[in-house]
C-alpha positions as CSV (number, residue, x, y, z in Angstrom):
1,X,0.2,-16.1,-5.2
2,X,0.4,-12.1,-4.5
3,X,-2.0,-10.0,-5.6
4,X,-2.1,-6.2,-5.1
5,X,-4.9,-4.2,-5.7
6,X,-4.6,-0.6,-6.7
7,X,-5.9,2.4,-7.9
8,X,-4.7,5.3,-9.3
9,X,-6.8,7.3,-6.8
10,X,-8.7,7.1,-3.0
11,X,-12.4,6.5,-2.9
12,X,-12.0,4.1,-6.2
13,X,-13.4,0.8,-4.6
14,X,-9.9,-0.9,-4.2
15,X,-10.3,-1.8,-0.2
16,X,-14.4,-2.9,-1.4
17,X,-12.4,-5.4,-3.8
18,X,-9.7,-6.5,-1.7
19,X,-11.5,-7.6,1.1
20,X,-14.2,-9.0,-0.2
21,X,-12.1,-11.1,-2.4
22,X,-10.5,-12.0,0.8
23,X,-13.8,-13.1,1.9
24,X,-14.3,-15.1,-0.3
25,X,-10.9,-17.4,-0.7
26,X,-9.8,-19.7,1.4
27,X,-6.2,-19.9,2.9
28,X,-5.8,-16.0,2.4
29,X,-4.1,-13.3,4.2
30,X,-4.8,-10.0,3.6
31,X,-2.0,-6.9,4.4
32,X,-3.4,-3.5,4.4
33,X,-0.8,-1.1,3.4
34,X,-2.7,2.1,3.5
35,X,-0.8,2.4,6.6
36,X,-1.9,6.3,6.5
37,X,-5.3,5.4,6.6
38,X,-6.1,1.9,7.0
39,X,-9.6,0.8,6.9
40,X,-9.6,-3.0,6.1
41,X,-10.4,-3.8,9.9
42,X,-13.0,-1.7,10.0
43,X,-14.9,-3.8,7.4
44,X,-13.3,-7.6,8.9
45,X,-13.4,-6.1,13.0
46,X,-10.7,-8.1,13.9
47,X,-9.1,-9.9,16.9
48,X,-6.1,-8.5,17.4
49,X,-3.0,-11.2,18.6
50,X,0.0,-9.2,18.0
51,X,1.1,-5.5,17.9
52,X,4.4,-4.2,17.8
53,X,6.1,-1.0,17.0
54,X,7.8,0.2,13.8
55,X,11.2,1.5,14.0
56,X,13.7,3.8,11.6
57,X,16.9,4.7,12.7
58,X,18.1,8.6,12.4
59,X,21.3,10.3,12.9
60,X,22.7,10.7,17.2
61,X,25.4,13.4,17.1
62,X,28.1,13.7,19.6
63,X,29.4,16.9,19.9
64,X,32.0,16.7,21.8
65,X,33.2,14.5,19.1
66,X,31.6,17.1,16.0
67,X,34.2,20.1,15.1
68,X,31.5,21.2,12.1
69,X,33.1,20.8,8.9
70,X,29.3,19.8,7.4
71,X,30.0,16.6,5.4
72,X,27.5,15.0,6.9
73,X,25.3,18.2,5.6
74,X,27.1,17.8,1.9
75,X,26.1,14.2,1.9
76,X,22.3,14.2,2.5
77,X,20.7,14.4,-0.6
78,X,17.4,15.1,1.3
79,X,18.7,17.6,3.7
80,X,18.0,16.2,6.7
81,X,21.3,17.7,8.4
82,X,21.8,21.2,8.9
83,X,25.1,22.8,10.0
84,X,26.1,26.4,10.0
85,X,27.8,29.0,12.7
86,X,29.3,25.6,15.0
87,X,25.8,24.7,15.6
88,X,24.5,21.0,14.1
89,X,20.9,20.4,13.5
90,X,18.2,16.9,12.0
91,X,15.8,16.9,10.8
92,X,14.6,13.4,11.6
93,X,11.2,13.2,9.7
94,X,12.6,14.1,6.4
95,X,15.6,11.6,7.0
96,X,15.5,8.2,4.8
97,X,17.6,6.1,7.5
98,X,20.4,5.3,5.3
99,X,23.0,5.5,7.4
100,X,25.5,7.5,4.9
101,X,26.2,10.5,7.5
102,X,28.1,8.0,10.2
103,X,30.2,6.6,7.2
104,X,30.9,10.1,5.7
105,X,31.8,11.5,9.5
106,X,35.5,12.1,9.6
107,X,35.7,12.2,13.5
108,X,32.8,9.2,13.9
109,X,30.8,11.7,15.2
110,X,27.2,10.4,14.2
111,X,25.8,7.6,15.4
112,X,22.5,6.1,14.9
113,X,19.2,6.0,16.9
114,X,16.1,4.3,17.1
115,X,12.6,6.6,16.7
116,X,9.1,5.4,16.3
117,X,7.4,5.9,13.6
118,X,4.4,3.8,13.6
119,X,3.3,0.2,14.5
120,X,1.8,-3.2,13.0
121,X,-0.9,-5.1,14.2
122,X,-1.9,-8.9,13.0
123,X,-5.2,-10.7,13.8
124,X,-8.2,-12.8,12.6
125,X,-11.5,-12.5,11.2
126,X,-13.7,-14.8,9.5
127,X,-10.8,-17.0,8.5
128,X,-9.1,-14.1,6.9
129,X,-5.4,-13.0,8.5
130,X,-5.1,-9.1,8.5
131,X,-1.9,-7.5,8.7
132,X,-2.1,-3.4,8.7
133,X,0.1,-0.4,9.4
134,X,-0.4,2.4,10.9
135,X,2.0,5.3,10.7
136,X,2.0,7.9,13.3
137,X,0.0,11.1,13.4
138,X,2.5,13.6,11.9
139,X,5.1,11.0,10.2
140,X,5.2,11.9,6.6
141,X,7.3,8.2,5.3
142,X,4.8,6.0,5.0
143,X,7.8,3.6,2.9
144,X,9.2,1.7,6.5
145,X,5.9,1.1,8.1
146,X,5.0,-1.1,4.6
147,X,8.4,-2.5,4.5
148,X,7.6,-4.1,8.1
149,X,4.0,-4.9,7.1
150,X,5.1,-6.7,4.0
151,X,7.8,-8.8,6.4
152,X,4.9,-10.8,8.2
153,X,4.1,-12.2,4.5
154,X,3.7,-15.7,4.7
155,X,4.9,-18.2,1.7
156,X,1.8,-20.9,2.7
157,X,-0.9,-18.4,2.0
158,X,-2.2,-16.6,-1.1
159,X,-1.5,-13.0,0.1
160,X,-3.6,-9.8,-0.7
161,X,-2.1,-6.7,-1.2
162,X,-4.6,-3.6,-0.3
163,X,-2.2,-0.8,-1.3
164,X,-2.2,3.3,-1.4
165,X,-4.1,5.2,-3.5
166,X,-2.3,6.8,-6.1
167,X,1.3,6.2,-7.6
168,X,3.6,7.6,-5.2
169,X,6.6,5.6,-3.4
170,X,4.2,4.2,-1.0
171,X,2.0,2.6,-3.7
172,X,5.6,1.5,-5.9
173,X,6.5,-0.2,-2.2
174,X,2.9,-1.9,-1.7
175,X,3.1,-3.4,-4.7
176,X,6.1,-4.6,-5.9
177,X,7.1,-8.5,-6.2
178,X,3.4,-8.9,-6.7
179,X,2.7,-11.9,-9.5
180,X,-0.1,-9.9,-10.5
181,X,-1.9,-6.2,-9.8
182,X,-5.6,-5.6,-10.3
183,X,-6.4,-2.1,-10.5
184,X,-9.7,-0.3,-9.6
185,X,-11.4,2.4,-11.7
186,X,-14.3,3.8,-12.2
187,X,-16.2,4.5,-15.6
188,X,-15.9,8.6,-15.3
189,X,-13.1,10.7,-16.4
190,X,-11.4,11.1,-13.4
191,X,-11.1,7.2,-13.1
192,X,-9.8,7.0,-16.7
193,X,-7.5,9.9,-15.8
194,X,-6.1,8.4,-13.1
195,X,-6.4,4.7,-14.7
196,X,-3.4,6.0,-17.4
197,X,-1.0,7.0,-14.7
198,X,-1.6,3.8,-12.6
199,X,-1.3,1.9,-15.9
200,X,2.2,3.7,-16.9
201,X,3.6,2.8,-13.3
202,X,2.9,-0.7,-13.1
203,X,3.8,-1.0,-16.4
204,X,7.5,0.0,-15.4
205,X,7.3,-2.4,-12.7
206,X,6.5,-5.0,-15.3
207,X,3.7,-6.6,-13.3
208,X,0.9,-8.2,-15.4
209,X,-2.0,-6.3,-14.7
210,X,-5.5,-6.1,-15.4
211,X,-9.1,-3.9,-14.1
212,X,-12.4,-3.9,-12.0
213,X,-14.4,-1.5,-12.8
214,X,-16.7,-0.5,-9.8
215,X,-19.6,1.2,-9.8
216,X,-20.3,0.1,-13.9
217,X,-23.3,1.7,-15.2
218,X,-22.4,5.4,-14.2
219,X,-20.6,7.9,-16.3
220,X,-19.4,6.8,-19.5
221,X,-17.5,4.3,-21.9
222,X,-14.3,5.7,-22.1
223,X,-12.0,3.4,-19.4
224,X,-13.5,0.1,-21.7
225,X,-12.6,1.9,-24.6
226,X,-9.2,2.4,-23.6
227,X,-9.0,-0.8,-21.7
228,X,-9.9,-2.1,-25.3
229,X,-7.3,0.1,-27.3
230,X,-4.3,-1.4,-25.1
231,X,-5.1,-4.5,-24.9
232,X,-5.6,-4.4,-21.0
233,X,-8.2,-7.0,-19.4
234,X,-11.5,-5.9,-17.4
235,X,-11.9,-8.8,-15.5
236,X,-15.3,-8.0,-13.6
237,X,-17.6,-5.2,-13.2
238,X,-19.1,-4.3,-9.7
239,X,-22.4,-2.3,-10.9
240,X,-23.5,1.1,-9.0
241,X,-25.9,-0.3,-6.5
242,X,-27.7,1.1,-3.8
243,X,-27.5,-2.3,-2.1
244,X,-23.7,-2.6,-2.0
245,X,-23.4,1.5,-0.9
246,X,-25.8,0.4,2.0
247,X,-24.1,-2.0,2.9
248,X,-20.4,-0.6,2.8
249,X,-21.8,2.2,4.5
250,X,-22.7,0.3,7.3
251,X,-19.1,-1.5,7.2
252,X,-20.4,-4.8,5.7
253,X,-18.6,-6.5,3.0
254,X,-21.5,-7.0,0.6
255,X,-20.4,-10.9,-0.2
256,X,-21.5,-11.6,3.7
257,X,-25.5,-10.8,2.6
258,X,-24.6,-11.2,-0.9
259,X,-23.2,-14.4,-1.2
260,X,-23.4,-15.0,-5.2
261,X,-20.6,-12.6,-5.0
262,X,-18.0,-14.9,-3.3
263,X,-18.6,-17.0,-6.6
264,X,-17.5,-13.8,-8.7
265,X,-14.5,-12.7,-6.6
266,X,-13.7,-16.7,-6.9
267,X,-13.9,-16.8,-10.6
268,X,-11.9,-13.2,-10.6
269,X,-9.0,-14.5,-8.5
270,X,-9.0,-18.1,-10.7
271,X,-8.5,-15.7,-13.8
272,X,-6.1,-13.5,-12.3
273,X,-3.9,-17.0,-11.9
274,X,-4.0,-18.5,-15.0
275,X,-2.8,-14.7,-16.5
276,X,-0.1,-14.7,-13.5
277,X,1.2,-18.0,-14.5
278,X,0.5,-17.7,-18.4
């Protein structure tokens, strides 16, 4: 089983939900793909076995080898070669690694090159496995660091997906081949704003879906009513709690002193399987 959880915005509750459903499962591993800002070991503290490097390969020009004629340049639909006046110049942050520019190179001119863009690390707490990204200070793709995070999945686990905020191509990448996304709102209008454009995405990806609401009991009525309208599931409310801010603000996962939630997040994952597989 796969299950991402995402939000259609940050400070939603999604990393609250996906580790403490991580918590409390058995036979779980967890992979944070916020690799820009990755938080899940701050709330699990770790040990970490394994890190290793994340590499994308950009373009290596040869001048003695270029004579200029720019279809390299032509080619790139993102502009990550420049060539004007017999000068050459990459742009390696903005390229996409797709190797095009050494096919399109008349004189075999371009070659390819490895450049770090970020790392993975793996380790263990409480019986959870934690996989996370983190992309270098300054990198702006966030896509290949995910990619490599979403390689250590393992087939004899149920595997939790902690994706991106928002709905950008980080988020699409996080969460697709999931069997089932849960997203996270929150009962305001900004939630339910960004609840609709979550919905419309996943939607497209055709992944069965349903909600948590988080922090229930604040603002107003409008994400059930719309949950209720199209026909999309709430499948548990986390209620605005002083106890549960306390204790996230401390960088406890409330089921560890709260432990009628395990029970809950149990119950939530057992529904979440029967709609998977219905």
């Amino acid at each position: 089983m796969i299950l991402s959880i995402a939000s259609g915005k940050g400070g939603t509750g999604k990393t609250t939900v996906a580790v403490n459903m991580a918590l409390s499962l058995e036979n779980v591993q967890l992979l944070d793909c916020d690799v820009e800002e990755p938080n899940d070991h701050l709330l699990l503290q770790p040990k970490i076995e394994e890190t290793f490097p994340v590499y994308v390969r950009v373009p290596n020009i040869n001048l003695e080898k270029c004579d200029y004629c720019a279809k390299c340049a032509e080619f790139c639909a993102f502009n990550a070669l420049f060539v004007a006046n017999k000068q050459i110049m990459v742009f390696p942050e903005i390229c996409h690694n797709c190797g095009g520019c050494t096919i399109v190179c008349p004189r075999k001119a371009i070659s390819e090159k490895r450049r770090k863009i970020g790392r993975v690390k793996k380790g263990f707490a409480d019986g959870v496995e934690l996989v996370f990204g983190e992309l270098s200070v300054g990198e702006p793709m966030a896509v290949p660091v995910i990619r490599e995070v979403k390689r250590q999945m393992r087939d004899d686990r149920n595997v939790i997906v902690d994706s991106p905020p928002g709905t950008a191509c980080p988020v699409v990448e996080s969460v697709y081949g999931s069997d089932y996304c849960v997203l996270v709102t929150e009962p305001t209008p900004f939630g339910l704003y960004d609840l609709k454009i979550a919905v419309e995405v996943i939607e497209k990806l055709k992944i069965p879906f349903g909600v948590v609401v988080n922090q229930a009991g604040i603002g107003d009525r409008k994400v059930y009513e719309y949950c209720k309208e199209n026909q999309i599931p709430v499948l548990l409310e986390i209620p605005y709690s002083r106890r549960i801010a306390e204790l996230y603000s401390s960088g406890i996962p409330f089921v560890l002193e709260m432990p009628e939630w395990r029970e809950k997040f149990q119950e939530l994952f057992s529904a979440v399987e029967r709609r998977a597989s219905g």
